[in-house]
C-alpha positions as CSV (number, residue, x, y, z in Angstrom):
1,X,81.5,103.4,71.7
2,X,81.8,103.6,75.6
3,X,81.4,106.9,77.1
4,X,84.2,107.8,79.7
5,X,83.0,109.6,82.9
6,X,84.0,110.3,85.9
7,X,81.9,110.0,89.2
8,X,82.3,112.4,92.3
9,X,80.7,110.9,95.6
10,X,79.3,112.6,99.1
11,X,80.7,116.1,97.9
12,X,78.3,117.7,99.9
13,X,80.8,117.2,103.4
14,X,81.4,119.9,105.9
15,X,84.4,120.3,107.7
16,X,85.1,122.3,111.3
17,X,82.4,125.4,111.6
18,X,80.3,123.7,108.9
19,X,82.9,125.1,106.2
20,X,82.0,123.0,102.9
21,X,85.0,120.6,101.9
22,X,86.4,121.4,98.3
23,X,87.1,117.9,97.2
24,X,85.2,114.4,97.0
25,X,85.8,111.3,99.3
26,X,85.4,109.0,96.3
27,X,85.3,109.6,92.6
28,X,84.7,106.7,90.0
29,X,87.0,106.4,87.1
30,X,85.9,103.5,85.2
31,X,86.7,100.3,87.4
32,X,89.0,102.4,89.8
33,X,87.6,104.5,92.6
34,X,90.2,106.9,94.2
35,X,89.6,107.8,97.8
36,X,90.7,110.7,99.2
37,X,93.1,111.4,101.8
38,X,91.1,110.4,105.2
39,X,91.8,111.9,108.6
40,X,91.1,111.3,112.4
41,X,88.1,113.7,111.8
42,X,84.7,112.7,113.9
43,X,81.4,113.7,112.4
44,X,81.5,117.2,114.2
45,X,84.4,118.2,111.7
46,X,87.1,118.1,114.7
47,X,90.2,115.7,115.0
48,X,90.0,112.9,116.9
49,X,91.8,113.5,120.2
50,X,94.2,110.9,121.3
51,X,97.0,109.7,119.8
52,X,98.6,107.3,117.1
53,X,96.7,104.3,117.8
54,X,93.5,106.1,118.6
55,X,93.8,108.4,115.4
56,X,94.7,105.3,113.0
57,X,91.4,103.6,113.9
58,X,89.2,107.2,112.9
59,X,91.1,107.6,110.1
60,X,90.6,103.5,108.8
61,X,86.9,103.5,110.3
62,X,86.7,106.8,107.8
63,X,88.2,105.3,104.9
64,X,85.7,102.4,105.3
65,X,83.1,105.1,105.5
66,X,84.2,106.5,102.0
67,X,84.7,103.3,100.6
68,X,81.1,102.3,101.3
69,X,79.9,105.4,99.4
70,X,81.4,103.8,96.7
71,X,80.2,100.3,97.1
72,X,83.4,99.2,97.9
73,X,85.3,97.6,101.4
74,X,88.9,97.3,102.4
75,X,89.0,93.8,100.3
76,X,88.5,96.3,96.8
77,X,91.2,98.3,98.1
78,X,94.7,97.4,95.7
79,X,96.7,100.8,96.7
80,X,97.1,102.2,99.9
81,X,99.2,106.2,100.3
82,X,100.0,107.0,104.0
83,X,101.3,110.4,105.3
84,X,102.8,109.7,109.1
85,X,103.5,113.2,110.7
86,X,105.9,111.7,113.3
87,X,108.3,108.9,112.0
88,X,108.2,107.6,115.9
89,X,104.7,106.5,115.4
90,X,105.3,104.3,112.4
91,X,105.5,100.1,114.0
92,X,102.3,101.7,116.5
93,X,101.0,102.8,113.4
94,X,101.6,99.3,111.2
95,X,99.8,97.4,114.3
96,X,97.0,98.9,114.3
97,X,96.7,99.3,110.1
98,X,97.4,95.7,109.9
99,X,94.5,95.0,112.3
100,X,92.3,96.3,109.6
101,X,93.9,93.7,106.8
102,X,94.1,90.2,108.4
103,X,94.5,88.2,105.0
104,X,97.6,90.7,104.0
105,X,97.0,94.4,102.9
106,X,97.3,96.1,99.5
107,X,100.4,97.7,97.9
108,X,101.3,100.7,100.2
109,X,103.5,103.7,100.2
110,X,104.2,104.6,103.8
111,X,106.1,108.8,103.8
112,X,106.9,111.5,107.0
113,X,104.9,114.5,106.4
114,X,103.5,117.6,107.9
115,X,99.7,117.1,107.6
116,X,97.6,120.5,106.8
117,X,95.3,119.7,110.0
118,X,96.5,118.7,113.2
119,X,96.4,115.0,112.3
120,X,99.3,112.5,113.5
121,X,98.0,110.2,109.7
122,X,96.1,110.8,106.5
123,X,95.6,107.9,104.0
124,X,93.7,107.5,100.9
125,X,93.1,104.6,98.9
126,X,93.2,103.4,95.1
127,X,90.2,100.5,94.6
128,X,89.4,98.3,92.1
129,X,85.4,97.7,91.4
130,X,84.2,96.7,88.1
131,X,81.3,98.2,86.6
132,X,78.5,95.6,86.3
């Protein structure tokens, strides 16, 4: 019989003033590992400053980040959510993502939403990485 667990990964991150972060950037369900929702946030727990372009390369070069915790890269990567908090920056937004997926990316769902910090994009990440 195989046992059925489920893996939480670097939940030991701090957010702005050090306050611990209630949720894990990757947690292992079997072959899947679900990524959380990544933001323009630099290691000091503040957003990147800058706009769309520069906060879409934080928030990738942070989903890379939680990815690799995980064992995984951006090739593992089959389904892709992205939150856009101004419809404006969307085709800015799409050239700089598809930067990050040369070969063609992974399924994506692409919506306009208020994002809880002061973030212009969030996105998290559905991979696929077989146990061995």
């Amino acid at each position: 019989m195989t046992q059925k667990t489920i893996e939480r990964i670097g939940a030991d991150r701090t957010g702005a003033g050090g306050q611990p972060l209630p949720f894990s950037p990757a947690v292992r369900a079997g072959d899947l590992i679900f990524i959380s929702g990544q933001v323009a946030m630099k290691e000091n727990g503040e957003i990147e400053d800058g706009g769309i372009e520069s906060q879409t390369r934080r928030t990738m070069e942070n989903l890379i980040a939680a990815l690799a915790l995980a064992d995984c890269t951006l090739d593992d990567v089959a389904k892709v959510g992205v939150w856009l908090d101004d419809p404006r920056d969307f085709w800015t937004f799409n050239r700089v993502y598809a930067s990050y997926f040369p070969n063609g990316g992974p399924a994506r769902s692409t919506v306009r939403s208020q994002i809880m910090v002061d973030a212009k994009v969030e996105i998290d990440a559905i991979a696929y990485k077989p146990l061995t």
